[in-house]
C-alpha angles and dihedrals in degrees: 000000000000111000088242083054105088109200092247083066088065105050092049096056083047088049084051098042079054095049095055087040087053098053091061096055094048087051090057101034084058099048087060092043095058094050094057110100091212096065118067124202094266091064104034092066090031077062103040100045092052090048084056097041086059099041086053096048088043090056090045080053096057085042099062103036084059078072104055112138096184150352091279095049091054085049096054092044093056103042088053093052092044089051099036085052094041086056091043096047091053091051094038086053094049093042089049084043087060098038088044088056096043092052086043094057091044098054084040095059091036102055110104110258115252105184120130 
């Protein structure tokens, strides 16, 4: 690292590396997604925009951990993202409980009827 480099310089160019890294993987992860034949469109895209939801407010939280300035920052940075998740986790798993049912009762209705 070059005197004029700060470490948050650093970080960041590790968090973009990440993110391009990232988008790669999304691509793939929803090209898969979209072949299963137990996942309809609804929650496929319910899945995959909360996965990215969470990757993007993970890097914000790196981001802004590479600017503590002291203990009780760190403190207050990591309570609010604890708190902000832990909010968002509870909303992400009832909206995937509805779009699982949903799925459920489609497949179910469209499964070919096999009774004698």
């Amino acid at each position: 690292m070059t005197k004029e480099q700060k470490p948050t310089d650093e970080l960041s160019a590790i968090v973009k590396q990440s993110m391009e890294g990232t988008e790669q993987y999304f691509t793939w992860l929803q090209k898969s997604m979209s072949g299963s034949p137990w996942l309809d469109a609804d929650l496929s895209k319910k899945m995959m925009g909360f996965a990215q939801q969470n990757l993007a407010a993970s890097f914000g939280f790196v981001q802004k951990l590479s600017q503590v300035k002291d203990f009780q920052d760190l403190v207050r940075i990591q309570t609010e993202f604890m708190q902000t998740q832990m909010e968002s986790f509870g909303k992400q798993v009832r909206d995937l409980g509805e779009a699982s049912t949903k799925a459920a009762a489609s497949a179910i209705k469209k499964a070919p009827d096999k009774s004698p």
